[in-house]
N, C-alpha and C positions, 0 to 999 in steps of 0.2 A: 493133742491131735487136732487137725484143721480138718472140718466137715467141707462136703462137696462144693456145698453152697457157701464157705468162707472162703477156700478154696477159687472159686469163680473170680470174686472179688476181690481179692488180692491180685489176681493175676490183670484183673480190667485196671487196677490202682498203678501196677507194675506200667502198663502200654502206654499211660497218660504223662507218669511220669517220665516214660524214655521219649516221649513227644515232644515234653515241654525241653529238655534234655537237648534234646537235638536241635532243635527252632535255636535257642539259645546259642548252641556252638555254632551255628552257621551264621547267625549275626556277628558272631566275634570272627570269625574269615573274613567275613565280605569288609571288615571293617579296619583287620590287621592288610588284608589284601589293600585297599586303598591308599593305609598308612605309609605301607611300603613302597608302594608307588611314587608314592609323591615326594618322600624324602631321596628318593633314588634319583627322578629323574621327571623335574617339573613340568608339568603339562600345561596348556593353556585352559583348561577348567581349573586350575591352583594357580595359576597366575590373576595379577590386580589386571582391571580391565582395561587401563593405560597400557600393560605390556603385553598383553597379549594381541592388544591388536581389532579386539573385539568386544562386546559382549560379555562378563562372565555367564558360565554355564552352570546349571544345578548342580552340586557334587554329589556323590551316592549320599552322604552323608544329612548334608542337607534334604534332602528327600526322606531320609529316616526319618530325622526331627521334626521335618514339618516347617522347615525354615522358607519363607517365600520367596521366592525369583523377582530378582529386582528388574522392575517397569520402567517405560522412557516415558516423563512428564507429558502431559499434552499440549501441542501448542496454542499459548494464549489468541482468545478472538480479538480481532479490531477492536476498538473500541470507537464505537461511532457518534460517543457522546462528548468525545474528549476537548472539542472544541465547539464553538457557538457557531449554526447555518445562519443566523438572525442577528448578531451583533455586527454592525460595518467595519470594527476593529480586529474582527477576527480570520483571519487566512481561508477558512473554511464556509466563510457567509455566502449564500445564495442569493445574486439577486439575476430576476429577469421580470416579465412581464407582469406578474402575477405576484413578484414578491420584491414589492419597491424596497430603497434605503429606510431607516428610521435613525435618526429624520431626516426626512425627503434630501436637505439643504445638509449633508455630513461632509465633514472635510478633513482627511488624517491632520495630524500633528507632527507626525515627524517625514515629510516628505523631506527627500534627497537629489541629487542629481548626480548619477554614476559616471564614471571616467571611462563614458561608452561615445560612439559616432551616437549626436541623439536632433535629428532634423527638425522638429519642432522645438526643440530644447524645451519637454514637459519633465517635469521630475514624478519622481514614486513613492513608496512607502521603500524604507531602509533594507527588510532584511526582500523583497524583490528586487532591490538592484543589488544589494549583494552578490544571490542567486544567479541572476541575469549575466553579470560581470563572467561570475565560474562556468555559466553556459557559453556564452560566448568565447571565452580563451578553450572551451574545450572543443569547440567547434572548429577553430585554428589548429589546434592541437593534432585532433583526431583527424583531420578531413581536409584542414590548408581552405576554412572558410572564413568569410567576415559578413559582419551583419552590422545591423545599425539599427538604433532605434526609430520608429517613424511616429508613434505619440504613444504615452502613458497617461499620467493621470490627466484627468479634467474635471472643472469642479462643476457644481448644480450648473453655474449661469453659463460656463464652455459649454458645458453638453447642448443648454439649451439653444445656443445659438448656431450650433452643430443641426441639431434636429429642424430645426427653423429654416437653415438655408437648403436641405436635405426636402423638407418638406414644399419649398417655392421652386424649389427645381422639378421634381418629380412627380410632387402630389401626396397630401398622406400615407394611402395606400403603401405605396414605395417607400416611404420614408420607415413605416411602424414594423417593414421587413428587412431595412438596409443600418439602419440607425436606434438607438436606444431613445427615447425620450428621459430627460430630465429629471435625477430620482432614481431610475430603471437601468444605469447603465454600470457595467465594472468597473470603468476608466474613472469614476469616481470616486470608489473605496482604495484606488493607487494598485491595485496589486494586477490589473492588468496594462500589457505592453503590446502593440503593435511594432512587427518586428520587419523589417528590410533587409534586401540583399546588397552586399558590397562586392562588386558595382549594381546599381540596382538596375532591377528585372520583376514583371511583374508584381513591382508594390501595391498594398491592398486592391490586387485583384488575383480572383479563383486559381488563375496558372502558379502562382506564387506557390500553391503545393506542389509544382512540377521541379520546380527549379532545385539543386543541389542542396540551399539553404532550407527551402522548406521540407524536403525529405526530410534530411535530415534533423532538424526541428523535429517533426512528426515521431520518429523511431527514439531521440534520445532526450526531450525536452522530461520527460517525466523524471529523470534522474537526478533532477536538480529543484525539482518539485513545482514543474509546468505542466498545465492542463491542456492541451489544444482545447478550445472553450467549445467551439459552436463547428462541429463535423460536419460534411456532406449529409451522411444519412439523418441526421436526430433533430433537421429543421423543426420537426411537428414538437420536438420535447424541447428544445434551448426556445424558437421561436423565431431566431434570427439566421440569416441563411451563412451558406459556409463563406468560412473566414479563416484560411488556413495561415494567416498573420497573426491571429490573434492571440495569443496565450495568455493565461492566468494565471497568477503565481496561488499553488493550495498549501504549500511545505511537502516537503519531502515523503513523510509516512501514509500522509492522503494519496498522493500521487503517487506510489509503489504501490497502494494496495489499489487504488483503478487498475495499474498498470498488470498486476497480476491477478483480476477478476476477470479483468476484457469489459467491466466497465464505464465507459465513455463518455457520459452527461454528470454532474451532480445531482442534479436532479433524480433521475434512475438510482443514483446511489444509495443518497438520502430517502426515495421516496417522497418527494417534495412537489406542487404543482409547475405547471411551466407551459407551453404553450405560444400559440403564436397571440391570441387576443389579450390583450391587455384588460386587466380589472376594473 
């Protein structure tokens, strides 16, 4: 015979057990229920995530297990190291007033001359007139433009005699606002191009942002990995006043990500000095 008190306890053993009992059978529902489902009549949470179009979704299932919901990678940063501000051979070098050539007297090696209109007949560094060449045909292309080159590279003693005769006409002053001095200019690492309109209009002067050619320049040079170098607004950070002839070739990946920062100097980019006084 079961006393009161065994009695009790048997019956509290009994409750536990039809709990655990029960828990149990509803796990195997929810789980026959899903099976069923899906052999029936595939959903896009049981579809691969090619076909469904989307995302997969958690299944009941996986959420039982504890199985984790798969993440989208993040996307990688710039890499702002990837090339040298400092070496003259590098696409990415900085030079202005405050951050001469080294050395002073550098002169690419593999200068070209592209099968472009080129009126000073200066050549460039290779893959800029590469570049150059596919901007210009797409300028044709897209828009029924032509352009021409009006000077690229020059070497220490061009520049210097550039700045010289800049400097007898004007007076320093004007010269160390309008002209690079010797050492201090792009047109000597090749990778920059002074660019014309065909027929010309406006060559190296400020309206030359007006005209069809230089719009247009402005809105698509980046996609071929051109800088407009020295803008209206960033006289105080380039140093040198605007020059919407000017372009620099940086490559492609430099110029897409100004392009999609909004911005506009390298200088700013890098973090680098610049300025209008020279060192």
């Amino acid at each position: 015979m079961i006393s009161v008190t065994g009695l009790a306890g048997y019956r509290r053993a009994l409750v536990r057990r039809g709990s655990c009992v029960a828990a149990a059978l509803a796990v195997a529902v929810v789980l026959a229920g899903c099976s069923a489902a899906s052999s029936e009549s595939p959903s896009h949470a049981s579809l691969p995530p090619h076909r469904a179009g989307r995302t997969a979704l958690p299944t009941p299932e996986s959420r039982l297990l504890g199985t984790p919901t798969p993440t989208a990678s993040p996307t990688p940063a710039f890499d702002r190291y990837a090339s040298s501000v400092s070496d003259p051979r590098s696409p990415w070098v900085v030079v202005n007033k405050q951050r001469p050539l080294s050395p002073l007297d550098y002169a690419p090696a593999d200068l070209t001359y592209p099968d472009l209109p080129n009126i000073n007949h200066q050549p460039m560094r290779a893959e800029t007139a590469a570049a150059l060449v596919a901007m210009f045909r797409a300028g044709k292309a897209e828009a029924g433009l032509d352009f021409s080159v009006q000077s690229a590279y020059r070497s220490f003693e061009s520049q210097k005699r550039v700045y010289d005769a800049d400097v007898a006409q004007h007076g320093q002053a004007y010269a160390d606002g309008d002209t690079a001095r010797p050492g201090h200019s792009e047109h000597q690492t090749g990778f920059a191009v002074d660019i014309s309109a065909v027929p010309a209009a406006c060559s190296l002067d400020a309206c030359f942002g007006t005209t069809p050619q230089g719009r247009w320049l402005a809105a698509n040079a980046w996609r071929f990995g051109f800088l407009l170098r020295y803008p209206a607004d960033k006289v105080a950070v380039t140093g040198f006043t605007y020059e919407p002839w000017h372009f620099r070739y940086i490559g492609t990946s430099l110029a897409a990500e100004l392009h999609a920062t909004g911005v506009t100097t390298l200088e700013e980019f890098f973090g680098l000095p610049g300025g209008t006084e020279y060192r």
